[in-house]
C-alpha positions in Angstrom: 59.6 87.1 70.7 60.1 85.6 73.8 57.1 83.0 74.0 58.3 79.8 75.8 55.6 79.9 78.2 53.5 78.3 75.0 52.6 75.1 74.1 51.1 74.5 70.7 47.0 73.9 70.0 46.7 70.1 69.9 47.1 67.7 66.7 43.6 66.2 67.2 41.8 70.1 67.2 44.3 70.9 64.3 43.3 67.7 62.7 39.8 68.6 63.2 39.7 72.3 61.9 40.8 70.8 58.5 37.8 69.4 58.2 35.7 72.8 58.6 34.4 74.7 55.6 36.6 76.8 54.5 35.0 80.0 56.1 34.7 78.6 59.2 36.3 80.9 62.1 38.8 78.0 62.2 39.9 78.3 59.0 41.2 82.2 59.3 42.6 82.1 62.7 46.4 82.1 62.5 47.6 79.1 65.3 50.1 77.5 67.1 50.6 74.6 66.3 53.5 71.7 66.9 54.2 71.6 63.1 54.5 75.2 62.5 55.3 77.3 65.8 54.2 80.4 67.1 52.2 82.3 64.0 53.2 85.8 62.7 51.5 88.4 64.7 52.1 91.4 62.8 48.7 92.8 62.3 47.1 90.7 64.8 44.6 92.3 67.5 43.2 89.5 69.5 45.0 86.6 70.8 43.6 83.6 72.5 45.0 82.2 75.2 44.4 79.1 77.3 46.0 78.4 80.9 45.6 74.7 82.2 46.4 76.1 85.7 43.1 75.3 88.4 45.5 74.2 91.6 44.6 77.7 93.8 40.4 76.5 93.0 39.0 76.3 96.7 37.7 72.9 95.6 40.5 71.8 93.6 41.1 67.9 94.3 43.7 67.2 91.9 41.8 66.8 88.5 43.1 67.7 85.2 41.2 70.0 82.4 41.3 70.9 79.2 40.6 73.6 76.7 39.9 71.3 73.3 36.2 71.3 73.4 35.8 75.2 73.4 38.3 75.4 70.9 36.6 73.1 69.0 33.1 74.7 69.1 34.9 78.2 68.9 36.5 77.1 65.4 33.3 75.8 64.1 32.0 78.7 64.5 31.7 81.4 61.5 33.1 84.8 61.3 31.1 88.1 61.1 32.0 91.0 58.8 35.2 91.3 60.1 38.6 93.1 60.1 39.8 91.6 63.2 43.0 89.4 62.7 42.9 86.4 65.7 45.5 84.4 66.2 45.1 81.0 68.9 48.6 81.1 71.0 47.5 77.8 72.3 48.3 76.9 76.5 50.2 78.3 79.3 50.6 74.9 81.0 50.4 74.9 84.6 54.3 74.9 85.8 55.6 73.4 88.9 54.5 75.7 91.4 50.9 77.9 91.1 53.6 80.9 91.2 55.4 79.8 88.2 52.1 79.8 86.3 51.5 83.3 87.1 54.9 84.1 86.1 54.3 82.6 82.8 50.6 84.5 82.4 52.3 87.8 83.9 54.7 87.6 81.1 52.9 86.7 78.2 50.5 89.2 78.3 53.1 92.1 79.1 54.3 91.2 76.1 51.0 91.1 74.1 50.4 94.0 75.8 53.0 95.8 74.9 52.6 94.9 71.4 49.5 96.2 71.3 47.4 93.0 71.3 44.7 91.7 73.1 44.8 88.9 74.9 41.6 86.8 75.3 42.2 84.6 78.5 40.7 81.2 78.8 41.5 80.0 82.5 41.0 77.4 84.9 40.9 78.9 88.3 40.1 83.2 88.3 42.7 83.6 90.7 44.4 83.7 87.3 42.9 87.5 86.9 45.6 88.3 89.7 48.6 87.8 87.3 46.5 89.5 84.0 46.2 92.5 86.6 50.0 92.1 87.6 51.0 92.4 83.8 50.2 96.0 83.5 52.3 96.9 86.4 54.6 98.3 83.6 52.7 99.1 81.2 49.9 101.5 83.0 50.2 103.6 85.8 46.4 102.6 86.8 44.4 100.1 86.3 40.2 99.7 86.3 38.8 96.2 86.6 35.8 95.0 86.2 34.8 91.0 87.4 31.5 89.4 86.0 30.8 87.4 89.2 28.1 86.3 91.6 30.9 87.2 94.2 32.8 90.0 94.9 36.2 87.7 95.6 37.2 90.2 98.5 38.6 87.4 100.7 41.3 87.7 103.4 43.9 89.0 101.8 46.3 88.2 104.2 45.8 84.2 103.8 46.7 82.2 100.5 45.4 83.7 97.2 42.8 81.4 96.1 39.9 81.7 93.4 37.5 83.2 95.8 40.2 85.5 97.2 42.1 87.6 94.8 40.6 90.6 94.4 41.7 91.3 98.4 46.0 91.2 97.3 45.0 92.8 94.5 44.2 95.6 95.9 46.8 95.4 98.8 49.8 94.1 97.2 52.2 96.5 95.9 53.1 98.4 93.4 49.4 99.6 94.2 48.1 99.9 90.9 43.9 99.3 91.2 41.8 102.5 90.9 38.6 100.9 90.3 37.1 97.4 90.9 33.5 97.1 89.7 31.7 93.7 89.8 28.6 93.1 87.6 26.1 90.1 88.5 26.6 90.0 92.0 24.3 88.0 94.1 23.6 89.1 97.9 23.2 86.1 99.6 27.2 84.8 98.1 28.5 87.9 100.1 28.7 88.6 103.8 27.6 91.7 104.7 31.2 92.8 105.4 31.9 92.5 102.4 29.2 94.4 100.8 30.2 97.6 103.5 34.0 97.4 102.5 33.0 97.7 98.6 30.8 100.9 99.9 33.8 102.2 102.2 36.2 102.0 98.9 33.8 103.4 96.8 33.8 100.3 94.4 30.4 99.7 92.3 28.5 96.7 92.8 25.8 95.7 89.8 22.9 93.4 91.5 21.9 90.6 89.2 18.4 91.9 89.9 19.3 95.4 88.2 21.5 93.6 85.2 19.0 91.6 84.4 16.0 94.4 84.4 18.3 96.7 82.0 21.7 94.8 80.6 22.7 98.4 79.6 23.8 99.7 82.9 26.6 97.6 82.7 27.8 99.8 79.8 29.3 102.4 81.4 31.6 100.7 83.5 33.1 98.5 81.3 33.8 101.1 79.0 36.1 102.9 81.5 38.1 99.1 82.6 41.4 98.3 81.4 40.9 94.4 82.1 37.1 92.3 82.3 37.6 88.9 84.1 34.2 86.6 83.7 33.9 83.9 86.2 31.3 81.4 84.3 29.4 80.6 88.0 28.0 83.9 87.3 25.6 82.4 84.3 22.9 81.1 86.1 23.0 76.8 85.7 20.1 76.2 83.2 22.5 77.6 80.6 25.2 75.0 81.4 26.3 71.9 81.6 26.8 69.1 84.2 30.0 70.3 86.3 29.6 73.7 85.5 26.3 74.1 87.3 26.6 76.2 90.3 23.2 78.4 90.7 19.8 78.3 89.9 20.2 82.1 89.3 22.5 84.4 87.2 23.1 86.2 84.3 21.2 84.2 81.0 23.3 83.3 77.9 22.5 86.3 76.1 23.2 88.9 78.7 26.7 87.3 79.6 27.0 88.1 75.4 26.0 91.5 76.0 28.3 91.8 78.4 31.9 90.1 76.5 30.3 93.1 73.2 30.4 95.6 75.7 33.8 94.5 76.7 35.0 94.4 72.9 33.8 97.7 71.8 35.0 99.2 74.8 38.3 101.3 73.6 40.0 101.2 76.9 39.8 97.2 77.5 43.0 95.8 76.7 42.7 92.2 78.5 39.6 89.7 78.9 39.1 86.4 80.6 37.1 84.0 80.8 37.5 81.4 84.1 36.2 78.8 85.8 35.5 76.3 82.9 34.9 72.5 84.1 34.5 70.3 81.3 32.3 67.4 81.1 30.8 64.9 79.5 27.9 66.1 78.3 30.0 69.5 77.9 28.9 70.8 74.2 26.6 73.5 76.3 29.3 75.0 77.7 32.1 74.9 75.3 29.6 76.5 72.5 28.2 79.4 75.6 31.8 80.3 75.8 32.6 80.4 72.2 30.1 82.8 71.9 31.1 85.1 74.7 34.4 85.0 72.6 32.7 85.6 69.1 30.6 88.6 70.6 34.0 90.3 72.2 35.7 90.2 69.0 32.6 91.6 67.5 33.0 94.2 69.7 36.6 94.8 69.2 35.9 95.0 65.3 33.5 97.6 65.5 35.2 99.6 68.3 35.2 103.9 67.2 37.3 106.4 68.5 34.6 108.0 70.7 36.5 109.9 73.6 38.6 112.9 71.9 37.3 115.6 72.6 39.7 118.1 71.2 37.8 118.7 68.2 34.2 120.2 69.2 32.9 118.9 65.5 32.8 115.5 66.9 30.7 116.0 70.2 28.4 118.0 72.6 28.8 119.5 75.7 25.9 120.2 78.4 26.6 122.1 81.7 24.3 121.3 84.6 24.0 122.2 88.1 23.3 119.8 90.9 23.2 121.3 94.8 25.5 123.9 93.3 28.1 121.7 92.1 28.8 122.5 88.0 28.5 119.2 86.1 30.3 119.0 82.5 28.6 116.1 80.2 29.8 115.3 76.9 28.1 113.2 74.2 29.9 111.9 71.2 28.0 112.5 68.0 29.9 109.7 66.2 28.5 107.2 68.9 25.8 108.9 70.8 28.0 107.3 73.9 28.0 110.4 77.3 30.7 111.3 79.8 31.2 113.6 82.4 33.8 115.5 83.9 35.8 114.7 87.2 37.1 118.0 88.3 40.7 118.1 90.0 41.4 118.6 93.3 44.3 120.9 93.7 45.1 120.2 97.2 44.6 116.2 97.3 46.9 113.8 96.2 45.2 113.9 92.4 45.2 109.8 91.2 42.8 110.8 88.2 45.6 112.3 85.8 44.1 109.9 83.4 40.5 109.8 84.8 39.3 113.4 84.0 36.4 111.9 81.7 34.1 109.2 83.4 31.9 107.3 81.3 28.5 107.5 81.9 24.7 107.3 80.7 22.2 109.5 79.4 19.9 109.0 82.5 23.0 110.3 84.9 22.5 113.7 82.4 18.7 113.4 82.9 18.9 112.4 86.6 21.5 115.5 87.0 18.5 117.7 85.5 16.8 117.1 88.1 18.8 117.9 90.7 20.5 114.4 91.2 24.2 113.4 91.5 25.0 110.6 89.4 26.3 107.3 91.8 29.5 106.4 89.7 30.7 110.9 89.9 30.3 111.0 93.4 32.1 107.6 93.7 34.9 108.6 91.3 35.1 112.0 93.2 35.4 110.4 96.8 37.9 108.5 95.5 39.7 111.3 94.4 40.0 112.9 97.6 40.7 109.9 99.8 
């Protein structure tokens, strides 16, 4: 396994995990280290992985960072009822140029990808999410992301990437591989309005903070239809966090950014998760512990994940027809779960990009709303998208 990207979890947090009870999350991960190597990951499913890379951070003026306090708080930690296997992979350090770091990330998680295993990002800057996105160039023909963020990260794409940037090459740099981009947490005064009318005009979703925050569960839906979730911590509103890590009075609370890394882990279709922006300092234990916990609650999620979404065998789920302005709309609700989708029908005539996007996840109030004579926001977006 070509891992040479990878250098091992340091002696001090090795040092320091011995000294954990032994059912401390620390204690069952299987780790890097100097003294060992790379661990076995037959059986693994989750994989943590840290990238010292910050250099392409619009404020970056040259200082270092480190990952050893959240792993520190992370291994502390204990496990729940588990049957997930973790193993720590330790750093991606950042290489000579920003590229080469990308070239590292890209290929380290193709491979985990490939294997079947999830990687669990821990990043500097979230320009980072561009080379997570670039990694399933061959292994997925399309890809749905979703950015936890009080800023959609649109940017002029046709200046240097940069953390506040990415999104914008994402979406126009070949192979053109983004179907959807969804961010949750957004804040109206971070965007410009231009910004806010291009999401419209693609018929990406935007989640206001206000609406999160009134009812976490809206969120659901849409990250249980993305492929990769990238969490940029200035979304977590400062209260929660520590000294350098403070960025706005408002945001999503410590629980609800929870909510949303479990909604990521049970989601069967995520196979990638970050989490970026983290500053350390010295009074950092708030942050280091908030993050642990984001990455406690995915794997959670990832351990209790069910196989939801075949619906070949009509034991296993319902199926409600409705009619809204004429238009037929096919639900579906999984009895094992209780979780609802509904049908995109093909166009035969178009260009059809939703080979793999017939079923669109979805909420019980979007079969309620279509009751009453209502199209549900995230069909007609997924429609329009398939005709364009």
């Amino acid at each position: 396994m070509n891992f040479n990207f990878l250098s091992p979890v340091s002696d001090l947090i090795l040092a320091h995990n011995q000294l954990l009870p032994l059912q401390a999350l620390g204690r069952k991960l299987r780790i890097h280290s100097a003294q060992n190597g790379i661990p076995d990951l037959d059986d693994v499913q989750v994989a943590i992985l840290g990238v010292i890379e910050n250099r392409n951070d619009v404020n970056y003026i040259g200082e270092k960072f480190q990952l050893n306090e959240i792993r520190k708080s992370f291994y502390s930690l204990y496990p729940g009822s588990w049957n997930t296997t973790v193993a720590d992979l330790g750093d991606i350090n950042s290489g000579e140029s920003v590229e080469d770091t990308y070239f590292a990330l890209k290929t380290t998680i193709s491979i985990l990808l490939k294997k079947h295993i999830i990687p669990v990002i821990l990043g500097g800057s979230q320009d980072l999410t561009y080379a997570n996105y670039r990694a399933y160039d061959d292994v997925i023909p399309m890809v749905n992301i979703v950015n936890v963020d009080c800023k959609f990260d649109l940017g002029d794409s046709a200046k240097p990437i940069k953390n506040n940037s990415f999104v914008g090459k994402i979406i126009l740099d070949q192979p053109y591989n983004l179907f959807n981009y969804a961010t949750i947490g957004y804040q109206t005064y971070f965007n410009s309005q231009e910004e806010i009318d291009l999401m419209d005009s693609l018929y990406f979703e935007s989640y206001r903070l206000g609406q999160v925050s009134k009812d976490i569960t809206i969120v659901e839906p849409v990250i249980r239809d993305a492929n990769l979730v990238s969490i940029d911590l200035s979304a977590v509103r400062s209260s929660e966090l520590s000294l350098n890590q403070k960025y706005s009075p408002n945001g999503l609370n410590g629980k609800e950014i929870c909510a949303v890394s479990r909604y990521a882990g049970i989601s069967n279709k995520v196979t990638s998760f970050g989490i970026y922006e983290y500053k350390p300092s010295k009074d950092d234990e708030i942050t280091s512990m908030l993050v642990s916990q984001m990455l406690w609650y995915f794997i959670e999620g990832v351990n209790y994940r069910v196989q939801d979404d075949d619906f070949s065998d009509d034991r296993y789920y319902q199926k409600f027809i409705t009619l809204v302005d004429s238009q037929e709309l096919i639900f579906y609700k999984s009895n094992k779960t209780g979780r609802w989708w509904i049908e995109i029908p093909f166009l035969k005539e178009v260009n059809n990009k939703l080979k793999r996007h017939t079923l669109l996840p979805c909420m019980h109030q979007d079969y309620l709303d279509a009751c009453n004579n209502k199209l549900p926001e995230r069909w007609y977006k997924a429609f329009q998208k398939n005709s364009i």
